[in-house]
N, C-alpha and C positions, 0 to 999 in steps of 0.2 A: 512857890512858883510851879507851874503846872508845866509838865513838861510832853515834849508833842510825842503823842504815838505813829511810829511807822507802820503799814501796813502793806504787806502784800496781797494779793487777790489772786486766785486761780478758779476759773470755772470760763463759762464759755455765755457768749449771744448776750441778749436782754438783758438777765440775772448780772451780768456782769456789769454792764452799760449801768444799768439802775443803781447799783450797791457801789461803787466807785465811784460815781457821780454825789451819790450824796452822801457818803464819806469823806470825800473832798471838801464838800462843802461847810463839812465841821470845824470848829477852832479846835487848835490841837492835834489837826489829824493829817498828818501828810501817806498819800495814798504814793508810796515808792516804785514801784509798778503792779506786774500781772500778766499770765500768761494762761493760756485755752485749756493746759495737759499739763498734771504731774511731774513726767518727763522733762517738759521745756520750761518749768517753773523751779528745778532743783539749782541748778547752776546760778539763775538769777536770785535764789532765797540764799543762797550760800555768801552769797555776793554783797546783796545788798544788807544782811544784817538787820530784818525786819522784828518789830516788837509781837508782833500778831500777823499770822497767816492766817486768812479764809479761804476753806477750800467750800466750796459749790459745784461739784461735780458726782453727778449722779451714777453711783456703781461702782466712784472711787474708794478703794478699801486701803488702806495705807498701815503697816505695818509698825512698830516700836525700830525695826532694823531701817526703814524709810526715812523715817522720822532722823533717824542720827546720822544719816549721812547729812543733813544741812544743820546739826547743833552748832553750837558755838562753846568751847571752851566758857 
């Protein structure tokens, strides 16, 4: 049984519109949301318990300390 991957999205405009759209469109793939900024994407990654974050944001440099504030046990 093939089981569905969740995914979050963070970047911003087109890039985002494009790559969500046809993520969505996969079997298997449920795109759980997505937000513009690092900052306004932590609380909802925390949250939602996604399998794969894509970040698409140009300049963003994110840390090992970044990263574990949204781990998961």
């Amino acid at each position: 049984m093939i089981q569905t991957k969740r995914i979050f999205f963070v970047g911003l405009g087109l890039l985002q519109d494009v790559v969500v759209r046809m993520l969505g469109e996969q079997p298997h793939v449920e795109i759980i949301g997505s937000a513009q900024t690092w900052e306004a994407a932590k609380s909802q990654i925390a949250a939602s318990t996604p399998n794969v974050v894509i970040m698409a944001q140009q300049g963003q440099e994110l840390s090992e300390a970044d990263l574990q504030e949204i781990s998961h046990p």
